[in-house]
FIMIFI-632158 format. One record per atom (N, C-alpha, C, O): y, z, x; residue in three letters. Coordinates in steps of 0.2 Angstrom, whole numbers, plus 5000, padded with zeros to 4 digits. Each point is the difference from the previous one (the first is absolute). Example, Ala and Ser with C-alpha at 12.3 -4.5 7.8 and 13.67 -1.06 7.14 Angstrom:
<recs>
497250395066ALA;500650004996ALA;500650005004ALA;499950035005ALA;500649934993SER;500650015004SER;500550034996SER;500650015003SER;
</recs>
This chain:
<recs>
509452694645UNK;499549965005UNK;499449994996UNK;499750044997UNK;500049895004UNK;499349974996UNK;499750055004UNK;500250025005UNK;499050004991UNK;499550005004UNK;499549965003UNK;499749954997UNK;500150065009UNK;499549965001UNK;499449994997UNK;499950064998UNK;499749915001UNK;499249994999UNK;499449955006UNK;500149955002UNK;499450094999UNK;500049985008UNK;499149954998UNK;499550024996UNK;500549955005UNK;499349954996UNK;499749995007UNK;500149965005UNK;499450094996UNK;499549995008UNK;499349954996UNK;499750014994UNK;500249925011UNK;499649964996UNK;499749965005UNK;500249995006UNK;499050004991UNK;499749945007UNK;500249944997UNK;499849965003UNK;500550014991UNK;500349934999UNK;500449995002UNK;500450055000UNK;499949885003UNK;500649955001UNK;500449994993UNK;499649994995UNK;500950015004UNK;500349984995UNK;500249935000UNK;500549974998UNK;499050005004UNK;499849934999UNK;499449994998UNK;499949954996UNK;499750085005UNK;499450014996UNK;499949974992UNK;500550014996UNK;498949955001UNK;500050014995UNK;499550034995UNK;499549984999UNK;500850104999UNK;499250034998UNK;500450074997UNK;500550045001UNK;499149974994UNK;500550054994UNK;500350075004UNK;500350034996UNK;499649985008UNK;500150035004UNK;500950015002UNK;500550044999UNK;499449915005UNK;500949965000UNK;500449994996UNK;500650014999UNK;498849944995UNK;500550004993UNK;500250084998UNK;500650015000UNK;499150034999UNK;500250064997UNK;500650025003UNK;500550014996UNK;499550005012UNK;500750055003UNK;500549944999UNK;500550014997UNK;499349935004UNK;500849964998UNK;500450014994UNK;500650024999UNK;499149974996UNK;500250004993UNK;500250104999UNK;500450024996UNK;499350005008UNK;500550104997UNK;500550005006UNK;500550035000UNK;499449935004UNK;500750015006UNK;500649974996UNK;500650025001UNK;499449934995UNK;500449964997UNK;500250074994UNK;500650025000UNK;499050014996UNK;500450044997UNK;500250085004UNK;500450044999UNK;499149955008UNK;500550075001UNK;500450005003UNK;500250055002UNK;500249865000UNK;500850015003UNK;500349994995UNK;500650025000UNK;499249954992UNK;500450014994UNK;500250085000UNK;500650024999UNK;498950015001UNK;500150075000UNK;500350045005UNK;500050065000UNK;500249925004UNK;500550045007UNK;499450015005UNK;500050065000UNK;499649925002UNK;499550045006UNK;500249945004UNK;500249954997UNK;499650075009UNK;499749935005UNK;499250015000UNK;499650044997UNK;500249905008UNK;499150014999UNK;500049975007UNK;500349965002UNK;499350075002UNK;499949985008UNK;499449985001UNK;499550014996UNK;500349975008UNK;499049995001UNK;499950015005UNK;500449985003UNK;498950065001UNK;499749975006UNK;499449994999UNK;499750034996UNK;500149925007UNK;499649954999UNK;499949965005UNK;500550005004UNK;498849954997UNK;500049965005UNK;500449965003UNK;499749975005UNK;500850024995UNK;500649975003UNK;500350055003UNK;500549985003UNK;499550094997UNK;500150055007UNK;499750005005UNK;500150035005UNK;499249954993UNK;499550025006UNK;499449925003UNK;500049954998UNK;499750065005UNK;499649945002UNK;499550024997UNK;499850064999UNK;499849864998UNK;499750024994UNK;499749915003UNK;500149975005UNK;499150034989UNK;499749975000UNK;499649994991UNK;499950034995UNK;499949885008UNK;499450034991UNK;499450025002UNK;499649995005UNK;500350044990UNK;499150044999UNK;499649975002UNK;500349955002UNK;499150045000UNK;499549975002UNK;499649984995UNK;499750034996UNK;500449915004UNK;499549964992UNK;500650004993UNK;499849994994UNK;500750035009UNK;500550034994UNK;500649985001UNK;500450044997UNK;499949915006UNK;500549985004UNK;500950024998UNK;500650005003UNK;499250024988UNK;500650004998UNK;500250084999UNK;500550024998UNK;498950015003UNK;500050085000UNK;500250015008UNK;499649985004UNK;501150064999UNK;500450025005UNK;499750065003UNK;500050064998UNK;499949935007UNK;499950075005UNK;500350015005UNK;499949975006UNK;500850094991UNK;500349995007UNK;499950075006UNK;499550034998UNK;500849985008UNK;500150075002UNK;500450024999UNK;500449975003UNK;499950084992UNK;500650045000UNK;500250055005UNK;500050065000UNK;500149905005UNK;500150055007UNK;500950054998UNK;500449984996UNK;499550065006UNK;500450064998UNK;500549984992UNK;500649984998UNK;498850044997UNK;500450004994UNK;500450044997UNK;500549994997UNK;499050085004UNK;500650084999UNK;501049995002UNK;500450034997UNK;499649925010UNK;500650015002UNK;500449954995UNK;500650005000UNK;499149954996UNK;500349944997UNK;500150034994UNK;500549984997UNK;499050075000UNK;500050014995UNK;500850054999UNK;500449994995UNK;499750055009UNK;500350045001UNK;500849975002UNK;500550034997UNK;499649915007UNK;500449965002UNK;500349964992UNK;500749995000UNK;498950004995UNK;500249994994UNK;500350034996UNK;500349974996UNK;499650105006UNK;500450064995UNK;500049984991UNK;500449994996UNK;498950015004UNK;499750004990UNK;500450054996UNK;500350055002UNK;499549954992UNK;500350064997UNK;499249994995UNK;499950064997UNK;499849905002UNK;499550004997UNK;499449945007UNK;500149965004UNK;499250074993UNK;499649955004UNK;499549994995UNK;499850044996UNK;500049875006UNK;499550004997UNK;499449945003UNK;500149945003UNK;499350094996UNK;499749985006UNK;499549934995UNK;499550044997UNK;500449925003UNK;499749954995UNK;499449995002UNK;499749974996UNK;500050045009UNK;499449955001UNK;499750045007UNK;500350035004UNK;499149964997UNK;499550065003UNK;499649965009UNK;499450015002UNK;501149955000UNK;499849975004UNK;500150035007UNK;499950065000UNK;500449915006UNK;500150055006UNK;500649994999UNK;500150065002UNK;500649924996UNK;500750014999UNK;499950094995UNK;500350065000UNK;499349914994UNK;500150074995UNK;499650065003UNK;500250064999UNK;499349925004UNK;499850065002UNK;500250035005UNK;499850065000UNK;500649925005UNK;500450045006UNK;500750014998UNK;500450025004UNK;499749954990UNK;500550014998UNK;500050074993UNK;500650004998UNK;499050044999UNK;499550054999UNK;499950055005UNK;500150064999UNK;499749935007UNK;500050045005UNK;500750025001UNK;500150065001UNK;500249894999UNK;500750015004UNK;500550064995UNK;500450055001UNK;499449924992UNK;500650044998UNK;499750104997UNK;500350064999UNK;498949925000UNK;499750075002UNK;500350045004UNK;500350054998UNK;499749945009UNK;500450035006UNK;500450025000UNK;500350055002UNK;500249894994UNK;500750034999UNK;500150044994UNK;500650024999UNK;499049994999UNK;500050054993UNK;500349954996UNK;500650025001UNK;499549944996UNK;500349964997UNK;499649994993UNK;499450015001UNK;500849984993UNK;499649994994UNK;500249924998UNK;500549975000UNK;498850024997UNK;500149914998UNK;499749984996UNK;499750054997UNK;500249905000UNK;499549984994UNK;499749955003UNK;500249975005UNK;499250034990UNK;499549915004UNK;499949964994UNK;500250024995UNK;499549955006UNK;499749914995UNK;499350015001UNK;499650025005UNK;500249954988UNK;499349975001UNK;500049954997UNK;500049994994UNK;499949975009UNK;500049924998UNK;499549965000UNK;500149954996UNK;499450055006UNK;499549975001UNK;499450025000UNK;500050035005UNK;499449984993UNK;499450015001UNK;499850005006UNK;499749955001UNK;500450095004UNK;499950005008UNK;499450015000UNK;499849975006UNK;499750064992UNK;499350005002UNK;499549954999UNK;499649995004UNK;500649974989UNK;499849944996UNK;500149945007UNK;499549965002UNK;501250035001UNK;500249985003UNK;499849995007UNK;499849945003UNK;500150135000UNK;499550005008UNK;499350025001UNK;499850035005UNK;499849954988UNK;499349984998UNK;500049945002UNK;499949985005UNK;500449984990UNK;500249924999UNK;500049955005UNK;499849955001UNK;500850115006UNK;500149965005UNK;499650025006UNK;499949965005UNK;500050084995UNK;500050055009UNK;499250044998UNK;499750045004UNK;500049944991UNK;499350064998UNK;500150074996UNK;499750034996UNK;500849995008UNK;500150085000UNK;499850034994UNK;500249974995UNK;499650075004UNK;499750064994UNK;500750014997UNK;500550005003UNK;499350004989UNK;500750034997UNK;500050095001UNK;500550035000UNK;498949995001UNK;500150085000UNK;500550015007UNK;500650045000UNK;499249935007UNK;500549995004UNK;500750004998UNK;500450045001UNK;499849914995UNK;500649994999UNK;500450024998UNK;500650005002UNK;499150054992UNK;500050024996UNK;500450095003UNK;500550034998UNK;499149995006UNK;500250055004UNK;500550015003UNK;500350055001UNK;500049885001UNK;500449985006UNK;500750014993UNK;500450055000UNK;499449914997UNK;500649994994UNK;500250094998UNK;500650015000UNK;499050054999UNK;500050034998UNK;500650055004UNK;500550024998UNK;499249985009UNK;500250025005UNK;501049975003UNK;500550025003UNK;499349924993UNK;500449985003UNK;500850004994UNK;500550015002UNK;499449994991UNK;500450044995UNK;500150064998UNK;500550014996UNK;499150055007UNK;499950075001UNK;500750024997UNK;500250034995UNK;500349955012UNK;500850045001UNK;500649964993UNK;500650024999UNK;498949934998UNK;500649964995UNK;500350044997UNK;499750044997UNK;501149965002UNK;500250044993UNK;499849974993UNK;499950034995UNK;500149925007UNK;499649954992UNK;499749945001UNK;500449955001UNK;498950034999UNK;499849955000UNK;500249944997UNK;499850004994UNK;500549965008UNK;500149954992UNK;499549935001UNK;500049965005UNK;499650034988UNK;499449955002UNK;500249954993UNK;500550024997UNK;499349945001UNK;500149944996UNK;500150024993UNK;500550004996UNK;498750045002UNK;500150004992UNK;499750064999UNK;500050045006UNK;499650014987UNK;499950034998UNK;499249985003UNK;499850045004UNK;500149934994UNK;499149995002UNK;499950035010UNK;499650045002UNK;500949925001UNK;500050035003UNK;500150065005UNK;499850015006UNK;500650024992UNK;500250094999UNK;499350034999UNK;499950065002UNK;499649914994UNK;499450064998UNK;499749955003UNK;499550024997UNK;500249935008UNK;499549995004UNK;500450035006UNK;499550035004UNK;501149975000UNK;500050055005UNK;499850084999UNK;499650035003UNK;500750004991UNK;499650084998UNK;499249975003UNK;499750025005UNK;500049934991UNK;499350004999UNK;499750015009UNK;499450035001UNK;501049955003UNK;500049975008UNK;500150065004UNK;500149995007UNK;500050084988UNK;500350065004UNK;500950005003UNK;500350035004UNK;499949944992UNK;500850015004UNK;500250044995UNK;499850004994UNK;500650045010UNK;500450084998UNK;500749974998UNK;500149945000UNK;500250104998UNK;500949994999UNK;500349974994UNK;499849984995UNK;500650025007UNK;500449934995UNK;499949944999UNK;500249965004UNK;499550024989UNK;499849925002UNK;500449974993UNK;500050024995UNK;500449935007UNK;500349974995UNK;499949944997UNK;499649985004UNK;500449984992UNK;499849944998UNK;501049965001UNK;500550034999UNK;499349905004UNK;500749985001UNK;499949924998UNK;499649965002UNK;500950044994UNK;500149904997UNK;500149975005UNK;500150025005UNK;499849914993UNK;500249945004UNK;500549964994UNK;500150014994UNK;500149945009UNK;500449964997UNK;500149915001UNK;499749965004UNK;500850024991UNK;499949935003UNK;500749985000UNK;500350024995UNK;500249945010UNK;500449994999UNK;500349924997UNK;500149965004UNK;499950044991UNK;500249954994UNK;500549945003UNK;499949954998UNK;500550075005UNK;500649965002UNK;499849975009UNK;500449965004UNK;499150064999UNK;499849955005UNK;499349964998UNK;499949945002UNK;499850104993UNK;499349954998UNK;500050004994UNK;499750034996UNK;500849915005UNK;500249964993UNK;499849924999UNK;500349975004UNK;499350004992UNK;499849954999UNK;500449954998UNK;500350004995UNK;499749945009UNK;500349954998UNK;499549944996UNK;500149945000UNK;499550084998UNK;499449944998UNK;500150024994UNK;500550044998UNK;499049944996UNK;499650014994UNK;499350055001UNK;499549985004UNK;500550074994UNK;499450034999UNK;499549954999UNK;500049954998UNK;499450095003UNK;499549954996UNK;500049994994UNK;500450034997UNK;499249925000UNK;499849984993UNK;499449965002UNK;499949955002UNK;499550104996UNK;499449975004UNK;500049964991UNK;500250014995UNK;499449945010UNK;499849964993UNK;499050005002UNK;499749985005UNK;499950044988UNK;499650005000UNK;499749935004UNK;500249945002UNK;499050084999UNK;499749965004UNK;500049995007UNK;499649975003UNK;501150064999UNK;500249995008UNK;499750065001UNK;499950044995UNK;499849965012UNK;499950065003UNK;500650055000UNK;500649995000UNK;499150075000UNK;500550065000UNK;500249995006UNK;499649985005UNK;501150024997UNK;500650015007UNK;499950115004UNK;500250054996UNK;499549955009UNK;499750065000UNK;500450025007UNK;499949975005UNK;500450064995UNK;500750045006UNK;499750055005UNK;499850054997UNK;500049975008UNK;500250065003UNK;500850015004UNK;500349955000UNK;499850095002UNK;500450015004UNK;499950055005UNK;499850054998UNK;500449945012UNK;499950065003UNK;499649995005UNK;499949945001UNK;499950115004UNK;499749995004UNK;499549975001UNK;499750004994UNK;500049975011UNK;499549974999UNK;499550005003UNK;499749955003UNK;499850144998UNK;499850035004UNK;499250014996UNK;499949994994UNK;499750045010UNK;499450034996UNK;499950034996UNK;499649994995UNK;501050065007UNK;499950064992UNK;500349994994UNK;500050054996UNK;500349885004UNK;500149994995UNK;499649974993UNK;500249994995UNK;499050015008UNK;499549964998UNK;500449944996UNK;500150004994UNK;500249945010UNK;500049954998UNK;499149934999UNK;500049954998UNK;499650105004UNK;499649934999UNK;499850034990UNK;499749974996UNK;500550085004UNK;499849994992UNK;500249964995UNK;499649984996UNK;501250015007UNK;500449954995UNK;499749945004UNK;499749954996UNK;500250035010UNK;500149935003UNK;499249974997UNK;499849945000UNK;499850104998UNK;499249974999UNK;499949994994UNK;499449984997UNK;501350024999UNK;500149984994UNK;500649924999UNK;500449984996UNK;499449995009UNK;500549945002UNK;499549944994UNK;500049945000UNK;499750094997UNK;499649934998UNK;500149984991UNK;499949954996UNK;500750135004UNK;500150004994UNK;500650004998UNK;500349984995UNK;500050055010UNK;500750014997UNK;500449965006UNK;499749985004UNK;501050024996UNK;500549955006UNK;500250055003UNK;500450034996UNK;499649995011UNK;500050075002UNK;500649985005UNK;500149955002UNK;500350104999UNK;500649985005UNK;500050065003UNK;499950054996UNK;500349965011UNK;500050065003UNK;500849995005UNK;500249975004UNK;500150094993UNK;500750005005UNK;499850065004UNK;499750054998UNK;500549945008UNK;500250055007UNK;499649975005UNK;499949945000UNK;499950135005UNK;499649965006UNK;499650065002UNK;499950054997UNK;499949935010UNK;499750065002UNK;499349975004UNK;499849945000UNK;499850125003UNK;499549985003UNK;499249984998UNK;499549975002UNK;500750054991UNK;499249954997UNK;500249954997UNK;499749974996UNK;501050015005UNK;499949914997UNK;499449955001UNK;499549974997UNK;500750035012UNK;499449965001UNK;499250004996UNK;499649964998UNK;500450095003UNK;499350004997UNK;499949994994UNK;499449984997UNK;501250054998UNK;500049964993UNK;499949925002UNK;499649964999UNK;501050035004UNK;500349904998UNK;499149985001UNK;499649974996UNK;500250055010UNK;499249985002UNK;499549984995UNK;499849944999UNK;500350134997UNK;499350014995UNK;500349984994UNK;499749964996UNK;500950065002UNK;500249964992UNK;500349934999UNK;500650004997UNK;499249955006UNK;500449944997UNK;500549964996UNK;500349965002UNK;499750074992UNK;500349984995UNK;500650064997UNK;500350004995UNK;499850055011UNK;500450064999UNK;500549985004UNK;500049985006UNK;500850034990UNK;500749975004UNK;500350035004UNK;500450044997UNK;499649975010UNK;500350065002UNK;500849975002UNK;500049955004UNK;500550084994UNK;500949994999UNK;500350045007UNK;500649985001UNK;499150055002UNK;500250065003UNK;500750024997UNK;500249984995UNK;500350065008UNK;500350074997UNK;500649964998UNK;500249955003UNK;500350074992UNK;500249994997UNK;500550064997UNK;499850065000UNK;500749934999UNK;500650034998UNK;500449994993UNK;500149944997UNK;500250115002UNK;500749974997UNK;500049974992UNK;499850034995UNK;500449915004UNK;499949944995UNK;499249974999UNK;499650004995UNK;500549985013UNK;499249985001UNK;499650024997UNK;499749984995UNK;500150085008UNK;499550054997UNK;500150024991UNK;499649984995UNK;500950045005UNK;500149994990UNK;499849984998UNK;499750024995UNK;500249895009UNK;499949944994UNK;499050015001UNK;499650014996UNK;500449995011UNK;499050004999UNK;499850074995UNK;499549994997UNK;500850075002UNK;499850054996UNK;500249964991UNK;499750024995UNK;500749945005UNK;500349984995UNK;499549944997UNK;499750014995UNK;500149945010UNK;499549964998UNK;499550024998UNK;499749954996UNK;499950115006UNK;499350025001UNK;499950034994UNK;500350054999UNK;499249924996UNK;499950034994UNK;499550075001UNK;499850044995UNK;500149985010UNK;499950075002UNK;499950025007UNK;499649975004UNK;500750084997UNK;499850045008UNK;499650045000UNK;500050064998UNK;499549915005UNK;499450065004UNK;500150035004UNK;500249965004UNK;499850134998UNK;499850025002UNK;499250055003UNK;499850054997UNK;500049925008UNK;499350015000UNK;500050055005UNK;499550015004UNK;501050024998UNK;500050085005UNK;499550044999UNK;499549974997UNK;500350085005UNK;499650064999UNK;500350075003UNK;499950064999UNK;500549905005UNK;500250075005UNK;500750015002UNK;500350045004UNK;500249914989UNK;500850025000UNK;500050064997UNK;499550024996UNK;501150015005UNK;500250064997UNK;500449974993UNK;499950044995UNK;500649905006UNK;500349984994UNK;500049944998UNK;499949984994UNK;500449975012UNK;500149954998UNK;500549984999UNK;500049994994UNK;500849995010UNK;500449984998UNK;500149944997UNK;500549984997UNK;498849975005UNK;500249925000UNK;499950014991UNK;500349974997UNK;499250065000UNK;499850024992UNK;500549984996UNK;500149944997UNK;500550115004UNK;500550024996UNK;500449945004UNK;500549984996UNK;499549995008UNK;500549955002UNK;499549954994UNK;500349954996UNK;499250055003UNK;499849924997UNK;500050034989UNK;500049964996UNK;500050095004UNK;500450034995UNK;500549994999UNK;500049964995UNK;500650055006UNK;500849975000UNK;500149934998UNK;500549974997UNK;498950005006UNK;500349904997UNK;499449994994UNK;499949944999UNK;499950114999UNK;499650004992UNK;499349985003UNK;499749984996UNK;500050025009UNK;499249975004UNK;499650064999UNK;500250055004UNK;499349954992UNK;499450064997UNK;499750025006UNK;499949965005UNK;499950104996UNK;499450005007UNK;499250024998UNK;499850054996UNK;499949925008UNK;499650035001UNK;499550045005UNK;499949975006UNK;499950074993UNK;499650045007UNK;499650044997UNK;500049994994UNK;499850065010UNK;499650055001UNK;500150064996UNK;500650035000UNK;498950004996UNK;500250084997UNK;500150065007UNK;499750054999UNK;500849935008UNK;500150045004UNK;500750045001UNK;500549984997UNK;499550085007UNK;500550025001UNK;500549915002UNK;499849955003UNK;500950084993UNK;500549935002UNK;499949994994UNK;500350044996UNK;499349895000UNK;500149984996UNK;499850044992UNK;500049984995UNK;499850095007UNK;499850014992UNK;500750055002UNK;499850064998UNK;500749945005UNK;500550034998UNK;500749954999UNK;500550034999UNK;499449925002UNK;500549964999UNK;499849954994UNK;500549984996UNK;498850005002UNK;499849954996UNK;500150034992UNK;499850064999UNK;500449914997UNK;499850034992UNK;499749954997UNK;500249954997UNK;499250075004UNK;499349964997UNK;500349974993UNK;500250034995UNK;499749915004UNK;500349964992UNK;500649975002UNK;500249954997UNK;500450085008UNK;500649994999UNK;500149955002UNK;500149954998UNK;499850085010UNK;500349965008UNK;499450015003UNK;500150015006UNK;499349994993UNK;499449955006UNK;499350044996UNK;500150054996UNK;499449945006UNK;499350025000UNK;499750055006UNK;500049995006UNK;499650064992UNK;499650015005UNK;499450015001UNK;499850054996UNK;499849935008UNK;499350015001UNK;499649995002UNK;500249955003UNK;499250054999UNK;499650025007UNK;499749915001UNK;499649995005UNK;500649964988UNK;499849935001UNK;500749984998UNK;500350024995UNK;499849945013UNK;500749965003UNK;500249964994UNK;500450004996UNK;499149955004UNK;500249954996UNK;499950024992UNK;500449964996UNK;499450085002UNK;500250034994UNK;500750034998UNK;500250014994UNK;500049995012UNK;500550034998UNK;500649965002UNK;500550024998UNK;499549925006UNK;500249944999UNK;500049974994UNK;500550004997UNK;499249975002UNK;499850004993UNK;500650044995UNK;500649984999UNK;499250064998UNK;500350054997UNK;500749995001UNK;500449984995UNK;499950045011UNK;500650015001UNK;500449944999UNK;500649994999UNK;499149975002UNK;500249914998UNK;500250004993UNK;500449974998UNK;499450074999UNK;500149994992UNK;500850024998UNK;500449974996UNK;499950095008UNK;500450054998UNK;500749954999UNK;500049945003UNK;500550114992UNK;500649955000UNK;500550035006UNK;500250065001UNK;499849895003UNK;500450015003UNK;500850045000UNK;500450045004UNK;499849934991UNK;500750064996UNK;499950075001UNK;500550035000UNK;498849995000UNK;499950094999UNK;499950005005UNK;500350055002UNK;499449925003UNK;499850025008UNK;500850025002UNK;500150065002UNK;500349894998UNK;500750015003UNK;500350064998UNK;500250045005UNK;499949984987UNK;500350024997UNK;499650095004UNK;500450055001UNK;498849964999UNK;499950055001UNK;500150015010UNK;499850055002UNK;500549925001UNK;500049985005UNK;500850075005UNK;500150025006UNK;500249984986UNK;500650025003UNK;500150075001UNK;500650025001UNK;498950035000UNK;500150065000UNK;499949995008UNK;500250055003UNK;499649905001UNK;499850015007UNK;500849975003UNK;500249954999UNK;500150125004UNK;500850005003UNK;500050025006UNK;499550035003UNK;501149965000UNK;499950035008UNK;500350035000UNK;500050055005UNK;500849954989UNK;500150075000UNK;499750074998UNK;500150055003UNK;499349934991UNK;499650065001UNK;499650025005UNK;499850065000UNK;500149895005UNK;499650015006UNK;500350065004UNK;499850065001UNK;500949905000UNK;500450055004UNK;500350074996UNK;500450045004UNK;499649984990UNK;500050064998UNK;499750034999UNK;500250054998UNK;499149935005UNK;499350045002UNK;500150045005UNK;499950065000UNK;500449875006UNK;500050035005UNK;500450035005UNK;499950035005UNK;500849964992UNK;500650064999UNK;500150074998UNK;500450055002UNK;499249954991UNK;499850064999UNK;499650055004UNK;500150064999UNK;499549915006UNK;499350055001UNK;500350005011UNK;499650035004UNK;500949954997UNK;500350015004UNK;499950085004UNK;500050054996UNK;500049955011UNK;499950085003UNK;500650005005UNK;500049965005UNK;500450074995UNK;500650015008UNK;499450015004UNK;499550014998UNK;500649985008UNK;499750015006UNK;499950065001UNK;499450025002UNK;501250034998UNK;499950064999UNK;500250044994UNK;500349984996UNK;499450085005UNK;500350024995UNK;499450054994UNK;500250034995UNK;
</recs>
């Protein structure tokens, strides 16, 4: 008999956000591998969007002890620190149950950005709220020692991400910038405050900027940047071809933990550049596959030079099968 794997989550799996990408792409290797994978998630419970936040879900998980239970897991894994994962934490505490969790996102970075909130607040909640994990699992190495730094105890792991080659696959031609043209300059993703998108967009006067996804600060970008392309979201082929065209991807984040869209515009040879922060100075190899540094256009610039054959070719150590051998191994029974 497969075992189960039980994924307690505040995303829809309709969502578009690294988040979703990740459990889809290890569910696909861990029915390769005999397990099943289940979810609860906003679609068992009445649920709404956040306030000011429309694509962030808040649901009530009214009696989720008994659902969880109803499930019969042989492992659980709890992804995300919202009101599903948090009474879903409570739930399996009671039951004595052991589980592991995620950190995926700079949550404090995050509910500064939107809501005010103190990161020391946050920070305490996050703390409290990982206590009981059998094993943390968060992005990268960089980030395993800024949670140490943030006082969290226990097991904390560094875990890959990946990119799946045979759905985002490009049917165009790469670029071949020809000098004189303005540089063709990519982001990818949400399209929210804490992405600090006006850093790339207030650079619209120099370079040809395009922006794929959506989200709640568009408006106010489309307002103030005129000459910045907004595409909204994008999948598949499609998306291949705009990572494919864009003689380099900016990421102008501060407060991701990794960045899956990085290593997707990696894969079709597109240099990055960003910021020397957690995320990209664990993913970027400075000279190879993108620039980093504290002036944007610098390192646009720069990264525009790189040959793209190395960018690709360094591209391929990001697997989902590694992802998910990460995270089959660090696996806890429920009991036991």
């Amino acid at each position: 008999m497969s075992k189960k794997i039980l994924i307690i989550t505040d995303n829809e799996k309709e969502q578009i956000n690294g988040v979703v990408t990740t459990f889809s792409n290890i569910e696909i290797h861990a029915l390769q591998c005999g397990y099943t994978v289940d979810y609860i998630s906003p679609v068992n419970f009445n649920h709404c969007g956040a306030p000011g936040y429309p694509e962030v879900q808040l649901s009530w998980p009214w009696r989720i002890g008994r659902l969880i239970q109803e499930k019969r897991p042989d492992h659980v894994h709890i992804a995300t620190e919202g009101p599903i994962g948090l009474w879903g934490r409570i739930a399996c505490d009671r039951l004595a149950w052991r589980y592991n969790t995620s950190y995926h996102t700079r949550f404090p970075d995050f509910m500064q950005a939107i809501y005010g909130l103190p990161p020391t607040l946050t920070y305490a909640y996050l703390r409290w709220f990982h206590r009981h994990s059998g094993v943390v699992l968060t992005t990268t190495h960089t980030m395993v020692e800024d949670l140490r730094a943030h006082g969290f105890k226990g097991t904390i792991r560094p875990w890959t991400r990946g990119v799946d080659r045979t759905v985002l696959a490009a049917t165009e031609p790469h670029s071949d910038r020809h000098l004189g043209l303005p540089v063709r300059v990519l982001y990818v993703g949400r399209v929210s405050r804490e992405k600090n998108l006006d850093a790339l967009c207030e650079l619209e006067d120099h370079y040809y900027i395009e922006i794929v996804g959506d989200g709640p600060y568009r408006s106010h970008l489309e307002k103030h940047y005129k000459k910045v392309q907004f595409l909204g979201y994008q999948t598949g082929s499609e998306l291949a071809n705009s990572y494919a065209r864009a003689d380099v991807f900016a990421f102008p984040s501060r407060a991701d933990t990794f960045g899956i869209v990085m290593i997707e515009a990696l894969a079709q040879g597109t240099p990055v550049a960003a910021y020397p922060v957690p995320g990209p100075i664990d993913i970027v190899e400075p000279g190879v596959t993108g620039h980093l540094s504290e002036n944007l256009a610098e390192s646009i610039d720069i990264a525009a030079q790189l040959d793209r054959r190395r960018v690709e070719q360094a591209s391929q150590r990001w697997t989902w099968q590694e992802c998910w051998r990460i995270f089959e191994e660090n696996l806890v029974p429920v009991r036991g």
